[in-house]
OpenMM code with the backbone's topology and positions (N, CA, C; nanometers):
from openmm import Vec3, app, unit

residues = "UNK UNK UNK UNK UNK UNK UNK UNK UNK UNK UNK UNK UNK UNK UNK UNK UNK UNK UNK UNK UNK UNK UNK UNK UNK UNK UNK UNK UNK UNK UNK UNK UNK UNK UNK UNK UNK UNK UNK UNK UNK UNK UNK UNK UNK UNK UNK UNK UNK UNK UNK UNK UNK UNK UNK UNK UNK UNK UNK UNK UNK UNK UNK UNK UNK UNK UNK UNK UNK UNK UNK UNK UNK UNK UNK UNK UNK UNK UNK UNK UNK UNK UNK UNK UNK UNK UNK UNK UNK UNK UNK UNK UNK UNK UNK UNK UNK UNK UNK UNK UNK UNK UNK UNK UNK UNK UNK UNK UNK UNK".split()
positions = [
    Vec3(-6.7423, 2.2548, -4.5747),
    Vec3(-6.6190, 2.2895, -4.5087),
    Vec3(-6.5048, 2.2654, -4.6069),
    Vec3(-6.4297, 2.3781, -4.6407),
    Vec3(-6.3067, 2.3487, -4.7030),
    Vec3(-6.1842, 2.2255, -4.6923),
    Vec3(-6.1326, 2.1584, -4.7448),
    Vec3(-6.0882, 2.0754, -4.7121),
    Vec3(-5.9410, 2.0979, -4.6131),
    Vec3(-5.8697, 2.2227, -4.5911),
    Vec3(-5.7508, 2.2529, -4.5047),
    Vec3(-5.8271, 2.2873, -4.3548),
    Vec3(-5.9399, 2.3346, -4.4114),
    Vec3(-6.0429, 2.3488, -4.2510),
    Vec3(-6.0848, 2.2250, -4.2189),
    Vec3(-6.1062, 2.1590, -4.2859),
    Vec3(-6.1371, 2.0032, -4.2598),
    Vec3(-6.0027, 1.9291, -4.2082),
    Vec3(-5.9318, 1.9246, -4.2745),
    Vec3(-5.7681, 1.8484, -4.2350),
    Vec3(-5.7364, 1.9007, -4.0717),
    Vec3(-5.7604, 2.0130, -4.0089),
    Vec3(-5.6476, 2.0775, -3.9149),
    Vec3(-5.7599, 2.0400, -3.8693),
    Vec3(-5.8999, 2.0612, -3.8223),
    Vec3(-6.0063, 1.9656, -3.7162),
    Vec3(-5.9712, 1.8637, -3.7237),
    Vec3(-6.0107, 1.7815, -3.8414),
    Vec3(-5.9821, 1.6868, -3.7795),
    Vec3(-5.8222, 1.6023, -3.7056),
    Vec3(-5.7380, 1.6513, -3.7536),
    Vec3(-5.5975, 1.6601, -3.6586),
    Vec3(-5.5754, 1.7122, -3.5433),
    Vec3(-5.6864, 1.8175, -3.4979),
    Vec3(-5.7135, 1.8560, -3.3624),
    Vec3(-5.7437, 1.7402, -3.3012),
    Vec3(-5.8940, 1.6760, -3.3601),
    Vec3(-5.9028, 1.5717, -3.2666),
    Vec3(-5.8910, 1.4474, -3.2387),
    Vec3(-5.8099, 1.4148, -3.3016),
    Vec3(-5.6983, 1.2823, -3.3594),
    Vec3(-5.6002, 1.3507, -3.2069),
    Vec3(-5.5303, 1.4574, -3.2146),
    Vec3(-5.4645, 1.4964, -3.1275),
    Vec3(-5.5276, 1.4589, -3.0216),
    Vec3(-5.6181, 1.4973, -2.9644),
    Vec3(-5.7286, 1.4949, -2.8520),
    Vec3(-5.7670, 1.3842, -2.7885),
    Vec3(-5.7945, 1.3284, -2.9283),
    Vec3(-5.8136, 1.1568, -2.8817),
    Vec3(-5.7123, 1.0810, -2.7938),
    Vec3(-5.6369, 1.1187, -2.8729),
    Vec3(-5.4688, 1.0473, -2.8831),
    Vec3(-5.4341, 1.0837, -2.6789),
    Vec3(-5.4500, 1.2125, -2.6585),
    Vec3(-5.4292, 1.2638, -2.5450),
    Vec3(-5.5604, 1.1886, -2.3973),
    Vec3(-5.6535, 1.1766, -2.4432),
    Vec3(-5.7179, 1.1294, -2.4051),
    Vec3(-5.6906, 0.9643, -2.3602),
    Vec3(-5.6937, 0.8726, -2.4552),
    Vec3(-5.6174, 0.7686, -2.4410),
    Vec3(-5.5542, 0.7379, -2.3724),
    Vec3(-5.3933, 0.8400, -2.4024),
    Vec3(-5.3139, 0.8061, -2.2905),
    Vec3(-5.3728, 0.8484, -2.1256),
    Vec3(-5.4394, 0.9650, -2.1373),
    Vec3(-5.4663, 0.9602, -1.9959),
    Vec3(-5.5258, 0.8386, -1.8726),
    Vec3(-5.6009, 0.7678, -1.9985),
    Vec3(-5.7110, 0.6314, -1.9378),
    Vec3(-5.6059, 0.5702, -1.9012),
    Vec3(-5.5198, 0.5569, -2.0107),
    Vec3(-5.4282, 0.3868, -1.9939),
    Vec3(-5.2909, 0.4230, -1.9092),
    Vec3(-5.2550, 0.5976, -1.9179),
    Vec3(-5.1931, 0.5989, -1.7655),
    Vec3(-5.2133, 0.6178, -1.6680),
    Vec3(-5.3374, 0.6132, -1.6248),
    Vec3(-5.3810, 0.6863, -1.5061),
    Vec3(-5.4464, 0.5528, -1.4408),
    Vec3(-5.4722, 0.4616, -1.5328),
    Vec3(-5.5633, 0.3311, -1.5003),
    Vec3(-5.4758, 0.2434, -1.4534),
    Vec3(-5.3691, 0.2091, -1.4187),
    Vec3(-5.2627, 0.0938, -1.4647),
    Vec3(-5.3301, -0.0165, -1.3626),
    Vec3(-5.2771, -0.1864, -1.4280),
    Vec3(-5.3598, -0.2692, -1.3232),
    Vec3(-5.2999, -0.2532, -1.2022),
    Vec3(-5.3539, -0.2776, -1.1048),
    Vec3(-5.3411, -0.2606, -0.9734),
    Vec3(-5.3801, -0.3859, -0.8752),
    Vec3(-5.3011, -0.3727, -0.8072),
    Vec3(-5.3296, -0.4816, -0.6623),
    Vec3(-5.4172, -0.4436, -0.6040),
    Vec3(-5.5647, -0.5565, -0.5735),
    Vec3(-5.6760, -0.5065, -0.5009),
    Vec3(-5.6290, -0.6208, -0.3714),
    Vec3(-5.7301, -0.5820, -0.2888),
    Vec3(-5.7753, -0.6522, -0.1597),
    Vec3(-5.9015, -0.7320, -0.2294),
    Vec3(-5.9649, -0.8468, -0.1481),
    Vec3(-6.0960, -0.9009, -0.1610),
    Vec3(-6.2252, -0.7848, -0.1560),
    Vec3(-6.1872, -0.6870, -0.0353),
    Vec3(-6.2684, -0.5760, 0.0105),
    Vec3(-6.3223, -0.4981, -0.1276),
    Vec3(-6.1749, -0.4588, -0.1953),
    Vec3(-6.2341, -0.3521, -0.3143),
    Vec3(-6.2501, -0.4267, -0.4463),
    Vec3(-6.2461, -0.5204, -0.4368),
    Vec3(-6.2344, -0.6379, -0.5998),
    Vec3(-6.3522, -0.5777, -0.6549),
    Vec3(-6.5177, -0.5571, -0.6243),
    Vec3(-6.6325, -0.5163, -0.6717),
    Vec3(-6.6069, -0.3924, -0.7366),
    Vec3(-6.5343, -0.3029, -0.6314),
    Vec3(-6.5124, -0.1375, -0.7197),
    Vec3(-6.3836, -0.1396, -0.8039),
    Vec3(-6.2594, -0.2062, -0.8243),
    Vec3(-6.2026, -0.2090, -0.8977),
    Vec3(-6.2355, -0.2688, -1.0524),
    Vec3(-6.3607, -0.3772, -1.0371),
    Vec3(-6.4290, -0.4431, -1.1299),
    Vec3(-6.5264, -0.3155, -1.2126),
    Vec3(-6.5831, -0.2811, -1.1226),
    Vec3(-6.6451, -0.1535, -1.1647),
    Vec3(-6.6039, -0.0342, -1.2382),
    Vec3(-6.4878, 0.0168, -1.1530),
    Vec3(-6.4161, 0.0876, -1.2103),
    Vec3(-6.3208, 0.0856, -1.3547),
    Vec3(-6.2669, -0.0164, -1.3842),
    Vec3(-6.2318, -0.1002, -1.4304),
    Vec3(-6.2818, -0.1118, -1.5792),
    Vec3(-6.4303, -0.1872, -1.5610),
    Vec3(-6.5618, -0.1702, -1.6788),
    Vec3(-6.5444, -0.0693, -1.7212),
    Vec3(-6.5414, 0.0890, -1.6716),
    Vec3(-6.5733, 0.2063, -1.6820),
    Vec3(-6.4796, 0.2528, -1.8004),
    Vec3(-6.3746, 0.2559, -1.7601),
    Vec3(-6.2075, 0.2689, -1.7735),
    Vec3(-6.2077, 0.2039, -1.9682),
    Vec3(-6.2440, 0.0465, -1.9039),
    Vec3(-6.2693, -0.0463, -2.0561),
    Vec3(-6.3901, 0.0718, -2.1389),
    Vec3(-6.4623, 0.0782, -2.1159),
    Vec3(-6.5497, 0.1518, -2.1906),
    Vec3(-6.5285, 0.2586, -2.2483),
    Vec3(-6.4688, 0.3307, -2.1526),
    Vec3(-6.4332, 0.5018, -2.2085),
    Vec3(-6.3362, 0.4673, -2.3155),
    Vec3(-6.2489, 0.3550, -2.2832),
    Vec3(-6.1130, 0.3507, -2.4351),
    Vec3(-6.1658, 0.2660, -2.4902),
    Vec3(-6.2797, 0.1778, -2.5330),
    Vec3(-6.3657, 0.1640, -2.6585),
    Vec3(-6.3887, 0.2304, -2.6911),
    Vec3(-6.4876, 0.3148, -2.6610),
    Vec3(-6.5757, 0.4232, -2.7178),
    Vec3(-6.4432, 0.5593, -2.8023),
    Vec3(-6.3204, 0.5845, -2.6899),
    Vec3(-6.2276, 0.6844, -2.7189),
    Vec3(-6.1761, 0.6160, -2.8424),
    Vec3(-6.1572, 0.4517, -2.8693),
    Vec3(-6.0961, 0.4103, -2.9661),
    Vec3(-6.1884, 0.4075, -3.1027),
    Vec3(-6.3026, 0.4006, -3.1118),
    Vec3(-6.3569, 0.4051, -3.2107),
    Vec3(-6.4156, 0.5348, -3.3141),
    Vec3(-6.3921, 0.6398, -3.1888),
    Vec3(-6.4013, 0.7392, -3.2264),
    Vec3(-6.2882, 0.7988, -3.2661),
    Vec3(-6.1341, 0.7857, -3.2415),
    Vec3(-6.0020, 0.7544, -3.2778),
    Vec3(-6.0142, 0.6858, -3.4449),
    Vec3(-6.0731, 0.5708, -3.4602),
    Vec3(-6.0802, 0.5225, -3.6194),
    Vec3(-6.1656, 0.5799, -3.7104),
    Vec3(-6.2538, 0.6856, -3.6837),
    Vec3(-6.3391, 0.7403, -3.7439),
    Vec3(-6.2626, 0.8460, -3.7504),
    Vec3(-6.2104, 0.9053, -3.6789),
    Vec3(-6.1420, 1.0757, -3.7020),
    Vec3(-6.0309, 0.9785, -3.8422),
    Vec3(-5.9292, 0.9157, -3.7716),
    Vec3(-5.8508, 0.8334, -3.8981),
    Vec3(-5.8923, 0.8571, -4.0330),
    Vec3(-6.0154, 0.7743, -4.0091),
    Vec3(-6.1052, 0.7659, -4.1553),
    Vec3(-6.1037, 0.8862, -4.2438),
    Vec3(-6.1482, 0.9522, -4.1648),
    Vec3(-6.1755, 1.0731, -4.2512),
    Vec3(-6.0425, 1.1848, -4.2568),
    Vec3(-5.9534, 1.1693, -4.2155),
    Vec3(-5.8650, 1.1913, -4.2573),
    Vec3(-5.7476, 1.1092, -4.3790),
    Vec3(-5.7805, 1.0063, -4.3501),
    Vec3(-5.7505, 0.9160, -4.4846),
    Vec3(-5.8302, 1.0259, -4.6571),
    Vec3(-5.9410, 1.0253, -4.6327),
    Vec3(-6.0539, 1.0611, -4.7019),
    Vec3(-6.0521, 1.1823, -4.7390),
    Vec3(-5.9683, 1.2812, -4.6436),
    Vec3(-5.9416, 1.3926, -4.7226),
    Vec3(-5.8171, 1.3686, -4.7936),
    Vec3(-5.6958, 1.3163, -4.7500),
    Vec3(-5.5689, 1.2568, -4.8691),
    Vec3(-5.6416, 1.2079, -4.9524),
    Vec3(-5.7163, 1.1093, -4.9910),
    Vec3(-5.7624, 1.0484, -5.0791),
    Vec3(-5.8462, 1.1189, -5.2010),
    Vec3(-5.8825, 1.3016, -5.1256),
    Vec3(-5.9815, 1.3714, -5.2367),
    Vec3(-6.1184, 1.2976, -5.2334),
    Vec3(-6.1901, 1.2041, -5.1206),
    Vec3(-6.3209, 1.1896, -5.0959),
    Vec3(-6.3851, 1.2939, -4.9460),
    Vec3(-6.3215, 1.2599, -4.8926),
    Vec3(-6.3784, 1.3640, -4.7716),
    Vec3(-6.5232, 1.4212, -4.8488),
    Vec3(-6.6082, 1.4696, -4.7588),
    Vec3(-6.7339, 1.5273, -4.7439),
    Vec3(-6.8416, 1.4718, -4.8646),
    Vec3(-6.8007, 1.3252, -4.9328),
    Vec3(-6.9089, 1.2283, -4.9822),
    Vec3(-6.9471, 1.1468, -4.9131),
    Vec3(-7.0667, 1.1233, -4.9549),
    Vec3(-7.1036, 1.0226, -4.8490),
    Vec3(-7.0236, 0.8326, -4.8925),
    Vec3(-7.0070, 0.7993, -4.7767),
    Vec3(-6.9320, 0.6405, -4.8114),
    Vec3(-7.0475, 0.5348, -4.8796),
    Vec3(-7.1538, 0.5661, -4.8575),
    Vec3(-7.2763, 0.4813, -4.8646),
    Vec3(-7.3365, 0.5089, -5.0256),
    Vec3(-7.3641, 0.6392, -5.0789),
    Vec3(-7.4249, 0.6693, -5.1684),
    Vec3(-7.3252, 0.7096, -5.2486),
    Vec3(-7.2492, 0.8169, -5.2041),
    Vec3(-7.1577, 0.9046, -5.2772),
    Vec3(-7.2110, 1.0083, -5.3360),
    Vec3(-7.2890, 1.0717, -5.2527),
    Vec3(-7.3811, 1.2223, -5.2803),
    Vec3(-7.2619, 1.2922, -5.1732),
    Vec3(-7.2868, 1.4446, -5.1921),
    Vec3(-7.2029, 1.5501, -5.0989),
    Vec3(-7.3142, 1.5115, -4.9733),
    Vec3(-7.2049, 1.5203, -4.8614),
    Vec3(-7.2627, 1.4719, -4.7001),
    Vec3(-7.2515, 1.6483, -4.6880),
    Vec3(-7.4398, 1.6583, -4.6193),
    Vec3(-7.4367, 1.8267, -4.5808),
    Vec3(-7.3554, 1.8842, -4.5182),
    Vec3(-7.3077, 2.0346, -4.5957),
    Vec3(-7.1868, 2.1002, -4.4959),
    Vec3(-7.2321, 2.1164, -4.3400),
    Vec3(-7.3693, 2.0903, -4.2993),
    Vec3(-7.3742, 2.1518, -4.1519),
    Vec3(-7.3579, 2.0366, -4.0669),
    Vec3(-7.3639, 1.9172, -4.1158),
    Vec3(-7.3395, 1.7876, -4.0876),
    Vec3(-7.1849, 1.7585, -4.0726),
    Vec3(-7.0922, 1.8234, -4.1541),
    Vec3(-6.9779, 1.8349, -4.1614),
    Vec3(-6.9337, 1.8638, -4.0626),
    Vec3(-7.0079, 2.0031, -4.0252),
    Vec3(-6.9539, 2.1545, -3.9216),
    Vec3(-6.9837, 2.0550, -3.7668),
    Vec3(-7.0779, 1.9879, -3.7621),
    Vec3(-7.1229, 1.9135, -3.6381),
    Vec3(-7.0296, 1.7854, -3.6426),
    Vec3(-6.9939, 1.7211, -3.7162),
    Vec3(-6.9244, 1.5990, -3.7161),
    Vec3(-6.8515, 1.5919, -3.8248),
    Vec3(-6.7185, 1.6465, -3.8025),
    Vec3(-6.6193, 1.6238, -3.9475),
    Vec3(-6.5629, 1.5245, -3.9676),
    Vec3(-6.6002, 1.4277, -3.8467),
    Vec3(-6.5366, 1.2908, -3.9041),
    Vec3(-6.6476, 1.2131, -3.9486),
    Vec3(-6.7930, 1.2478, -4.0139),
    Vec3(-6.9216, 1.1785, -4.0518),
    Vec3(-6.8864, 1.1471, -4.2231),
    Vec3(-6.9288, 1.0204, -4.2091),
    Vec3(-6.8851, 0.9405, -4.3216),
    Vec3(-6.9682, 0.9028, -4.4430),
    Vec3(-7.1300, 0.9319, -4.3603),
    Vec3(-7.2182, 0.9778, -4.4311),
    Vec3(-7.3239, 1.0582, -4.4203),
    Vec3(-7.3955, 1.0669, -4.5310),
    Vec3(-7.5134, 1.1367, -4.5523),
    Vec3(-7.6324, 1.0845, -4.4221),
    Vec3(-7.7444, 1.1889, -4.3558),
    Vec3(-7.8044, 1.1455, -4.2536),
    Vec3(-7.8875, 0.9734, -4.2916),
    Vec3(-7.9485, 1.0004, -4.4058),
    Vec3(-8.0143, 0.8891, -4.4345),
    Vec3(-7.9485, 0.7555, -4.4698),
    Vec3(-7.8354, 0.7435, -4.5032),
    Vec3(-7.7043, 0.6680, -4.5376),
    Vec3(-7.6547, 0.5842, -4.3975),
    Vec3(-7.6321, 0.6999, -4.2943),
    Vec3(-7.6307, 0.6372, -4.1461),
    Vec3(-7.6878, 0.5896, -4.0586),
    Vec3(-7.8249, 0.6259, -4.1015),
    Vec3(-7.9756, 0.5957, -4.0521),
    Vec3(-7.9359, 0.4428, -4.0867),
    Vec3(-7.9705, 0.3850, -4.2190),
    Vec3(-7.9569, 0.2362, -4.2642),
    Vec3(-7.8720, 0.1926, -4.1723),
    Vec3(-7.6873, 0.2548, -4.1646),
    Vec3(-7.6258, 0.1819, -4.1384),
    Vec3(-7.6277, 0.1699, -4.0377),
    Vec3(-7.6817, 0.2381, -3.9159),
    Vec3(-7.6721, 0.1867, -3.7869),
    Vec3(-7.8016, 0.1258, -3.7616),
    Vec3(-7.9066, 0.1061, -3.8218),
    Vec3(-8.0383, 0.0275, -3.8182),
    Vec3(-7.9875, -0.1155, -3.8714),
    Vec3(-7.8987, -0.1337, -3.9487),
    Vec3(-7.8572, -0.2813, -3.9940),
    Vec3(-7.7317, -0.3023, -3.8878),
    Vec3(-7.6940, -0.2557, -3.8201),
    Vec3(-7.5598, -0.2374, -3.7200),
    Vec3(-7.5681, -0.2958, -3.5844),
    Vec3(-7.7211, -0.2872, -3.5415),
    Vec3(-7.7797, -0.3151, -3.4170),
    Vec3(-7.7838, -0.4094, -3.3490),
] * unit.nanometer
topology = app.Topology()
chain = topology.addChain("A")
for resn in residues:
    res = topology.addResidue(resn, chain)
    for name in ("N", "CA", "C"):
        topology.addAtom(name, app.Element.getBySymbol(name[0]), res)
């Protein structure tokens, strides 16, 4: 993937994220429960926490790799520093490495 085709994805979904986010954290705000709903607000709640982990980390990875194209690394791998496959790119432009590179790192990650 070219690197201006690379830049404007991934600023799409930096955008996206970003939009996303706010929706959790305005739509969630804490709230006054009763004893009755304390279990589903707890629940709900968890849910809420989870989706803006997960939205946030995927938020520092789009980052990343936008750092990485300013920087003139984009589409190496972080691990080896071989070219990370363009179709790997096309599926995940914020992937930081090569398949076997990520394999390790999320097998030592666990």
């Amino acid at each position: 993937m070219d690197v201006p085709t690379a830049r404007s994805r991934l600023q799409d979904m930096l955008a996206e994220l970003d939009r996303s986010l706010g929706v959790l954290r305005g739509e969630y705000p804490e709230r006054e429960s009763s004893a009755a709903d304390a279990g589903t607000v707890l629940t709900d709640g968890d849910r809420v926490q989870a989706a803006l982990a997960s939205l946030g980390r995927q938020r520092r990875a789009v980052a990343a790799a936008l750092d990485r194209v300013e920087a003139g690394t984009y589409g190496r791998c972080v691990g080896c520093g071989e070219p990370v496959p363009e179709g790997r790119l096309e599926v995940r432009p914020d992937a930081a490495r090569c398949v076997p590179c990520q394999s390790r790192h999320d097998r030592a990650h666990r």
